[in-house]
PDB file of N, CA, C and O in Angstrom:
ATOM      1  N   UNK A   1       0.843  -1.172   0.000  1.00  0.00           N
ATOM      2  CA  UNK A   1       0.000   0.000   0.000  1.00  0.00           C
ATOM      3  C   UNK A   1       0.891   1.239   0.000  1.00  0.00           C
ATOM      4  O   UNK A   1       1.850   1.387   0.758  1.00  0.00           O
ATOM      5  N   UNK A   2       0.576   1.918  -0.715  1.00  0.00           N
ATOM      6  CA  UNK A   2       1.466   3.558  -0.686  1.00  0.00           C
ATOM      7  C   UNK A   2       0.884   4.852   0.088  1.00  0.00           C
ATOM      8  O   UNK A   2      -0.270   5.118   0.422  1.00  0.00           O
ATOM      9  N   UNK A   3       2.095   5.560   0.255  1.00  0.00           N
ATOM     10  CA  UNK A   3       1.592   6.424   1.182  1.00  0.00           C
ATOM     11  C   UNK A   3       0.315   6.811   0.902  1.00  0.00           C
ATOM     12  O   UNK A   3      -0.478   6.497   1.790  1.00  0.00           O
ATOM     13  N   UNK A   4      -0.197   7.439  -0.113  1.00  0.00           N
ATOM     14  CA  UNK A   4      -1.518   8.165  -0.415  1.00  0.00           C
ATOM     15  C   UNK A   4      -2.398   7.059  -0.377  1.00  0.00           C
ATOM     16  O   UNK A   4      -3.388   7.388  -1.030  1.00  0.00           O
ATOM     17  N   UNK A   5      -2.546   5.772   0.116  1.00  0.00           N
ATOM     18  CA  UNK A   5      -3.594   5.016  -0.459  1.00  0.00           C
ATOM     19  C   UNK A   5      -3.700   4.529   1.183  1.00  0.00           C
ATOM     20  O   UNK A   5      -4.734   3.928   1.477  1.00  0.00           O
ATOM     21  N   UNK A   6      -2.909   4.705   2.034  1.00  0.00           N
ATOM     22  CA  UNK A   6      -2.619   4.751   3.506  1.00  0.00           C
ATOM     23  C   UNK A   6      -4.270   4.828   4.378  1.00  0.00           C
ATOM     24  O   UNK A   6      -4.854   5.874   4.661  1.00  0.00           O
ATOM     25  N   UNK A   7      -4.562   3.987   4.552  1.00  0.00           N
ATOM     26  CA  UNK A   7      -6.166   4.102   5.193  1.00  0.00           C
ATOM     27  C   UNK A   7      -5.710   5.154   6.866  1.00  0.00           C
ATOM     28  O   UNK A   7      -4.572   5.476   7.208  1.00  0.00           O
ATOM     29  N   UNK A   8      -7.023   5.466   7.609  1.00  0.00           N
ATOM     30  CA  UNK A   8      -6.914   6.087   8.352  1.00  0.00           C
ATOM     31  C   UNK A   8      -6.371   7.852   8.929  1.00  0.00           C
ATOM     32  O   UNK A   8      -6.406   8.412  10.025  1.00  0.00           O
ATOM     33  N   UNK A   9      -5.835   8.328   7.368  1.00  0.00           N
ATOM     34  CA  UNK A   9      -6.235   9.475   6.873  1.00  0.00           C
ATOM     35  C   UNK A   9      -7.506  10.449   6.711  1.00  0.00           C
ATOM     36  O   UNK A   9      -8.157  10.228   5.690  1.00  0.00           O
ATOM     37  N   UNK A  10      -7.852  11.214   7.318  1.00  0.00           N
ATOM     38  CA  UNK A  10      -8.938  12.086   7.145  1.00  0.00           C
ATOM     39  C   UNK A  10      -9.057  13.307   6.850  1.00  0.00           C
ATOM     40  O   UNK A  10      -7.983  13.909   6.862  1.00  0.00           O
ATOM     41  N   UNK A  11      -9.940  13.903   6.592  1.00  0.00           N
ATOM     42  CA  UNK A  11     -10.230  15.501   5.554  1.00  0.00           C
ATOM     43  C   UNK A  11     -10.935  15.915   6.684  1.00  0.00           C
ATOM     44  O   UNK A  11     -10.933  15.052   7.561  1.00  0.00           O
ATOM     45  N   UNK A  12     -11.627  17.089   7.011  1.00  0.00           N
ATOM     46  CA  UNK A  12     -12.448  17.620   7.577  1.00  0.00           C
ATOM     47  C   UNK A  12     -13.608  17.477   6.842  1.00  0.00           C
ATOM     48  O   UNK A  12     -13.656  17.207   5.642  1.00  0.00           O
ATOM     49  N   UNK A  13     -14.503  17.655   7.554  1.00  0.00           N
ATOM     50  CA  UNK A  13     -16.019  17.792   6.765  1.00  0.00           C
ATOM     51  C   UNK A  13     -16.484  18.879   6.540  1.00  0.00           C
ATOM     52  O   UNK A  13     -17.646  19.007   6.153  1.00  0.00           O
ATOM     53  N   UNK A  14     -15.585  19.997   6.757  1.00  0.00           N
ATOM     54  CA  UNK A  14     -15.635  21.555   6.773  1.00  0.00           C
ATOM     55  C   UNK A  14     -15.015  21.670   5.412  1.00  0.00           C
ATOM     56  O   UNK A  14     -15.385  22.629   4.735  1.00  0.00           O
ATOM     57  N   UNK A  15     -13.959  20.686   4.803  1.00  0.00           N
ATOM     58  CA  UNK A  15     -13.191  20.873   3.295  1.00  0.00           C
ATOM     59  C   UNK A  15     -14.506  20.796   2.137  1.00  0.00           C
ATOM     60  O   UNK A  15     -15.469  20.057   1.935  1.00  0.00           O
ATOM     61  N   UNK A  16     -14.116  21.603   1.739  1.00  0.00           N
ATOM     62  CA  UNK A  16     -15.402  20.961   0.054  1.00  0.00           C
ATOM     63  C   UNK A  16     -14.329  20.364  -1.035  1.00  0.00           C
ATOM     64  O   UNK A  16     -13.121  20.489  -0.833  1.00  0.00           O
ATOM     65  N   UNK A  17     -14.682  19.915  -1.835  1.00  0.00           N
ATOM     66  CA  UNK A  17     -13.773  19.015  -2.853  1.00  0.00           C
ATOM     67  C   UNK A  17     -13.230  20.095  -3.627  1.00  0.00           C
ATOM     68  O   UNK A  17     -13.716  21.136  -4.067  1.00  0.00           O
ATOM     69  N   UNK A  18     -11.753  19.411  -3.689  1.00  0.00           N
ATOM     70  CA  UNK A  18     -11.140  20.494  -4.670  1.00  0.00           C
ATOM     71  C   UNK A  18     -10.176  21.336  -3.819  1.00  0.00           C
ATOM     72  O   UNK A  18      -9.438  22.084  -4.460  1.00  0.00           O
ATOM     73  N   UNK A  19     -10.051  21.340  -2.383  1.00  0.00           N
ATOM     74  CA  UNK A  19      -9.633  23.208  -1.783  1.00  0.00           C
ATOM     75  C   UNK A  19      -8.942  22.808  -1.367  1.00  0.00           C
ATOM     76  O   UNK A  19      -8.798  21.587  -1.428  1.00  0.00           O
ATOM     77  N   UNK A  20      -8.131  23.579  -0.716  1.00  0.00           N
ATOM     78  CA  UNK A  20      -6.417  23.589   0.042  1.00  0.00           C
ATOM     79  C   UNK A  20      -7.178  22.685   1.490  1.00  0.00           C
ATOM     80  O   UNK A  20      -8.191  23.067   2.077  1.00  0.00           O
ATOM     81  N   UNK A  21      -6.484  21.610   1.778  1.00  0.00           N
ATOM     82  CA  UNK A  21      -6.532  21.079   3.011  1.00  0.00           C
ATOM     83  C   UNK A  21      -5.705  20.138   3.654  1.00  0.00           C
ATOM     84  O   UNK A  21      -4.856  19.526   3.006  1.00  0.00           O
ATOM     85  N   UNK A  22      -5.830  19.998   4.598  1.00  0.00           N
ATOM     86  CA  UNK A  22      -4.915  19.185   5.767  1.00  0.00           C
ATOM     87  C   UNK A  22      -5.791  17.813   5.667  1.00  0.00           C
ATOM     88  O   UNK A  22      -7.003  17.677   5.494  1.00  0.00           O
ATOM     89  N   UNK A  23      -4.721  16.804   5.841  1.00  0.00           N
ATOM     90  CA  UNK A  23      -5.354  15.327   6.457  1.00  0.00           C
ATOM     91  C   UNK A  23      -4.668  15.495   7.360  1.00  0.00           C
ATOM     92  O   UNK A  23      -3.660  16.187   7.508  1.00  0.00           O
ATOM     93  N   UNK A  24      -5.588  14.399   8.453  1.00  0.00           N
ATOM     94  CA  UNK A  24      -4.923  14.479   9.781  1.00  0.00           C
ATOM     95  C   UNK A  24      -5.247  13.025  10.440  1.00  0.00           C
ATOM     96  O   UNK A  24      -6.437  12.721  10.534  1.00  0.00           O
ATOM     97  N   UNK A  25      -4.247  12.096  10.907  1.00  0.00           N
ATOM     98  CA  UNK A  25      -3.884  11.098  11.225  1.00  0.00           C
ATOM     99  C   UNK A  25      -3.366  10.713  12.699  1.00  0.00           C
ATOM    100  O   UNK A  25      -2.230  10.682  13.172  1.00  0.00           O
ATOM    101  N   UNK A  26      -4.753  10.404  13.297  1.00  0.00           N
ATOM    102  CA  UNK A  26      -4.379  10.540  14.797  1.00  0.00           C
ATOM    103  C   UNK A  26      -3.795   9.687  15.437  1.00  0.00           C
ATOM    104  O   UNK A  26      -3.351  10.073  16.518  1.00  0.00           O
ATOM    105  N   UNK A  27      -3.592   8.444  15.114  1.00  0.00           N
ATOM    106  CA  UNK A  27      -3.157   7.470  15.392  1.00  0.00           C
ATOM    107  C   UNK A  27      -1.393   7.828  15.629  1.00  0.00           C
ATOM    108  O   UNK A  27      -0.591   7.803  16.563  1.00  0.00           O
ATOM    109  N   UNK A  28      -1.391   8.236  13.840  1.00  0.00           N
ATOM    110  CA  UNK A  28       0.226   8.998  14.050  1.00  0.00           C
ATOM    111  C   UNK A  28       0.405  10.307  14.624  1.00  0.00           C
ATOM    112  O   UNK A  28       1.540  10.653  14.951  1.00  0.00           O
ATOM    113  N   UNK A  29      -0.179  10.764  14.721  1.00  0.00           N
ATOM    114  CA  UNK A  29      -0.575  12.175  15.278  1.00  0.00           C
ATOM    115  C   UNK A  29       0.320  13.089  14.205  1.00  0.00           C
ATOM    116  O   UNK A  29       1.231  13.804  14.622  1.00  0.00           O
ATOM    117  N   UNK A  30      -0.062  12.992  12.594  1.00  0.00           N
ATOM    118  CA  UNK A  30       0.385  13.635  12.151  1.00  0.00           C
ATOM    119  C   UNK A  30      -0.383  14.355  10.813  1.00  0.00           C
ATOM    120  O   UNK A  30      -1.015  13.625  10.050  1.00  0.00           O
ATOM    121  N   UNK A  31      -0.322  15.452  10.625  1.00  0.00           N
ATOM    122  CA  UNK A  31      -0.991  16.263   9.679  1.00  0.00           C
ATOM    123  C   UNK A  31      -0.142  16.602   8.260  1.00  0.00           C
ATOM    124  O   UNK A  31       0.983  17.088   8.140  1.00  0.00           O
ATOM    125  N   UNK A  32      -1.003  16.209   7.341  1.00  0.00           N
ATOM    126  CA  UNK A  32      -0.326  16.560   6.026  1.00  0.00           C
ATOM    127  C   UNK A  32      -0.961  17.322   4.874  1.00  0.00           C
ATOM    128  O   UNK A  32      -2.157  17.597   4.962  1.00  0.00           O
ATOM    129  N   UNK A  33      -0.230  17.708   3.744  1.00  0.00           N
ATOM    130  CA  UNK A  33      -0.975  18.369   2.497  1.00  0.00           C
ATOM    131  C   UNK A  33      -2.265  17.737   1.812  1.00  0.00           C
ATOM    132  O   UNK A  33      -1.649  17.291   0.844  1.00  0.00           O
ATOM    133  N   UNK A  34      -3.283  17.441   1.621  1.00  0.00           N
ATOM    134  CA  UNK A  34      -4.128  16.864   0.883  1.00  0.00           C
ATOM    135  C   UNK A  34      -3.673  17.175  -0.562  1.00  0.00           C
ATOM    136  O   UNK A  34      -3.816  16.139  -1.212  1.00  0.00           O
ATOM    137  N   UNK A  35      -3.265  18.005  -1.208  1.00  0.00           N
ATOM    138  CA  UNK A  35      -2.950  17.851  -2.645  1.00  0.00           C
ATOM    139  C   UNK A  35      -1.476  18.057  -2.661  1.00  0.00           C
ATOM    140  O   UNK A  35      -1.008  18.966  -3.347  1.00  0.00           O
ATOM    141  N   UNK A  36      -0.469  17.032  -1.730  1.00  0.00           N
ATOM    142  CA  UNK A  36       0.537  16.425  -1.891  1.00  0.00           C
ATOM    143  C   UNK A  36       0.790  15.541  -0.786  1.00  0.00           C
ATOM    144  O   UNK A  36       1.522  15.819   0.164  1.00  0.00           O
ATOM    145  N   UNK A  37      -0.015  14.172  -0.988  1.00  0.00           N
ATOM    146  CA  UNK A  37       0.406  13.008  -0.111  1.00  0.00           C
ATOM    147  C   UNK A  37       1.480  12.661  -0.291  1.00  0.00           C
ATOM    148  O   UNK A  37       1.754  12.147   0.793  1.00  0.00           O
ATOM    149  N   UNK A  38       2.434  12.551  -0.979  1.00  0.00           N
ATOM    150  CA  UNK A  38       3.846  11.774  -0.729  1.00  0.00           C
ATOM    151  C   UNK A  38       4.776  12.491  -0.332  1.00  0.00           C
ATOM    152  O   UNK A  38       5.923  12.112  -0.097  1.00  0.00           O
ATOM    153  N   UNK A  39       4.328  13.625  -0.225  1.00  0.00           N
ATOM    154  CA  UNK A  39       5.351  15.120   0.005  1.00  0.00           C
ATOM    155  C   UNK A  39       5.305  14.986   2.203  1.00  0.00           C
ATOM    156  O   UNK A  39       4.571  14.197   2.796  1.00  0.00           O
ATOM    157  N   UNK A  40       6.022  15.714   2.719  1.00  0.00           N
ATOM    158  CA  UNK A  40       6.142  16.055   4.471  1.00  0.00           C
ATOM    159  C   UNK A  40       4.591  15.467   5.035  1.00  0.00           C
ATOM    160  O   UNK A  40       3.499  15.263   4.504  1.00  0.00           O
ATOM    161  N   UNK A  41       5.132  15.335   6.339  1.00  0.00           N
ATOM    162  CA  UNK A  41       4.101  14.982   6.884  1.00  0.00           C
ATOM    163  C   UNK A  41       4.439  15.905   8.686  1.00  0.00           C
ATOM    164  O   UNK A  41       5.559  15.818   9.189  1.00  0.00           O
ATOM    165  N   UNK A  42       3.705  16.415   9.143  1.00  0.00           N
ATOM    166  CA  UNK A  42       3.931  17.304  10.064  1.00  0.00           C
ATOM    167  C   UNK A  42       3.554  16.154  11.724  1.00  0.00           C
ATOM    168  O   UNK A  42       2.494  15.822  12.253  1.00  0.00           O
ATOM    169  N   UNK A  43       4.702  15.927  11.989  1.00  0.00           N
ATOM    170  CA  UNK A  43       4.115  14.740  13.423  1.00  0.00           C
ATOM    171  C   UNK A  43       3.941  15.483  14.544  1.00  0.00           C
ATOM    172  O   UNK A  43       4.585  16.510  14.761  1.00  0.00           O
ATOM    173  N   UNK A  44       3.485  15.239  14.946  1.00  0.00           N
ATOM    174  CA  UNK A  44       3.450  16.089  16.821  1.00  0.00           C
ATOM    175  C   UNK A  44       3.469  14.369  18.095  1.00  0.00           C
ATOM    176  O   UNK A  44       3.089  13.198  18.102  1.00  0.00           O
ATOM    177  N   UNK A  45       4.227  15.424  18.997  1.00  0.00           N
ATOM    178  CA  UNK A  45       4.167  14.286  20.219  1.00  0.00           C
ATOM    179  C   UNK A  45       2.657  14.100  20.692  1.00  0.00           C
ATOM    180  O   UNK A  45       1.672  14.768  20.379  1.00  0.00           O
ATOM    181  N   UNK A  46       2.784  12.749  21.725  1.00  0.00           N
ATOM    182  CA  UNK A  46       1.736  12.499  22.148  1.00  0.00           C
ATOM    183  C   UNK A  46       0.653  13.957  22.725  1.00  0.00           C
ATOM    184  O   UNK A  46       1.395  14.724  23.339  1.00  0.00           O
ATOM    185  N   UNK A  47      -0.333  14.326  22.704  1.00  0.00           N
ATOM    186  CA  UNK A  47      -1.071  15.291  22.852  1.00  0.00           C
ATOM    187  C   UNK A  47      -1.116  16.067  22.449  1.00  0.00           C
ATOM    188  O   UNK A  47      -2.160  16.575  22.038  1.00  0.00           O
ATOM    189  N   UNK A  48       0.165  16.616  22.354  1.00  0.00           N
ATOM    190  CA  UNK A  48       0.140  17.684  21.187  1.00  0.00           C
ATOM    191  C   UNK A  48      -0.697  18.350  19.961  1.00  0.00           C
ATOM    192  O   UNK A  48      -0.941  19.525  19.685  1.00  0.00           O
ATOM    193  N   UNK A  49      -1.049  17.072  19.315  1.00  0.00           N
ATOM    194  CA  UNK A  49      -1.554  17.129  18.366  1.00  0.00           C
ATOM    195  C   UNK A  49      -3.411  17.142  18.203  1.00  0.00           C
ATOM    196  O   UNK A  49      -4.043  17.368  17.172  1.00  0.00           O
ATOM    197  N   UNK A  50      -4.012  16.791  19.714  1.00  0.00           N
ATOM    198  CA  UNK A  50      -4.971  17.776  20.227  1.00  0.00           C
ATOM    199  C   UNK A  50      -4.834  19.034  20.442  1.00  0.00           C
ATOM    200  O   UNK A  50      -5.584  19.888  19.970  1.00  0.00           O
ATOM    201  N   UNK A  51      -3.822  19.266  21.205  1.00  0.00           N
ATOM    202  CA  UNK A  51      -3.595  21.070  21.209  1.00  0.00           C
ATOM    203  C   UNK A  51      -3.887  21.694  19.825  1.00  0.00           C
ATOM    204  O   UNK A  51      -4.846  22.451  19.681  1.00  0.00           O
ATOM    205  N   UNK A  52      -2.903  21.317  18.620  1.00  0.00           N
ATOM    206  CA  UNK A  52      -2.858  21.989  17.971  1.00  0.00           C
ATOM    207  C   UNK A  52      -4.323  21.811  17.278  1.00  0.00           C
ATOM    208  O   UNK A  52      -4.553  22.749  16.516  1.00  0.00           O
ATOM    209  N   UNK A  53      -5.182  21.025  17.333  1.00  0.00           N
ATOM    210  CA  UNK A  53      -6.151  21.189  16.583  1.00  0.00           C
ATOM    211  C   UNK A  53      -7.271  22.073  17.441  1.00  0.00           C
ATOM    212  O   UNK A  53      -8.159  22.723  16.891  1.00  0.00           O
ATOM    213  N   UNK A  54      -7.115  22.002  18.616  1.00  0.00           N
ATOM    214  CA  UNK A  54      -7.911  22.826  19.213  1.00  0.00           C
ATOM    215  C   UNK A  54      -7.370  24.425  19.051  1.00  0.00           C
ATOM    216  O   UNK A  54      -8.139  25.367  19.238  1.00  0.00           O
ATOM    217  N   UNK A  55      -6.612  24.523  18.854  1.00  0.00           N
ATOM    218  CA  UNK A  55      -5.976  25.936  18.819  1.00  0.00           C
ATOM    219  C   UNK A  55      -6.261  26.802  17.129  1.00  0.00           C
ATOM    220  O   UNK A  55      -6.384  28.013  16.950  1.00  0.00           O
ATOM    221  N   UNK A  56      -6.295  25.852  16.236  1.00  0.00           N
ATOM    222  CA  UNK A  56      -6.582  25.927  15.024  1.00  0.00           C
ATOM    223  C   UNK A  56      -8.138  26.240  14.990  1.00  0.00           C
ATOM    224  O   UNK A  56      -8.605  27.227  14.421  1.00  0.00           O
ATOM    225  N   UNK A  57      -8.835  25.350  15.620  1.00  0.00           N
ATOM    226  CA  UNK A  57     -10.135  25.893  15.802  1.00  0.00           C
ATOM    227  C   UNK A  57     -10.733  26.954  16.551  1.00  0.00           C
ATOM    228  O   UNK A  57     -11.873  27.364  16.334  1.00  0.00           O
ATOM    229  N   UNK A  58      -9.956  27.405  17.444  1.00  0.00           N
ATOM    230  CA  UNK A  58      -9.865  28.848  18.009  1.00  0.00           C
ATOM    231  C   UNK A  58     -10.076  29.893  17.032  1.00  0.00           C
ATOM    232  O   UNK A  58     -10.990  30.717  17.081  1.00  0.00           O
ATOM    233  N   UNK A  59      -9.030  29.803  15.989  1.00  0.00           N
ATOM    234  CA  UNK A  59      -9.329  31.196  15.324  1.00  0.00           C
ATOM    235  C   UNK A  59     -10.287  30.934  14.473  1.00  0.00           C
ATOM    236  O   UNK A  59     -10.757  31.834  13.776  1.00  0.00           O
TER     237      UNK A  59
END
């Protein structure tokens, strides 16, 4: 299986098809480009990566 075909990846339900967005992978606790899966992947330590989504939803 290749990175982009990687199950357990998710979009927001706030994305509409087509637009700049983040997948986000909690398991790994890591967030990436949606229109470049094989490209960085942004990891955060354990919890962290609640913070940052709560903080994102702040603004």
């Amino acid at each position: 299986m290749s990175k982009d075909e990687a199950p357990d990846w998710r979009v927001s339900s706030w994305s509409a098809s087509e637009s700049n967005c983040v997948e986000i992978h909690r398991d790994l606790g890591a967030v990436r480009d949606s229109k470049n899966r094989m490209g960085p992947e942004l990891r955060f330590r354990p919890g962290a990566l609640a913070a940052f989504v709560q903080g994102v939803r702040q603004q």
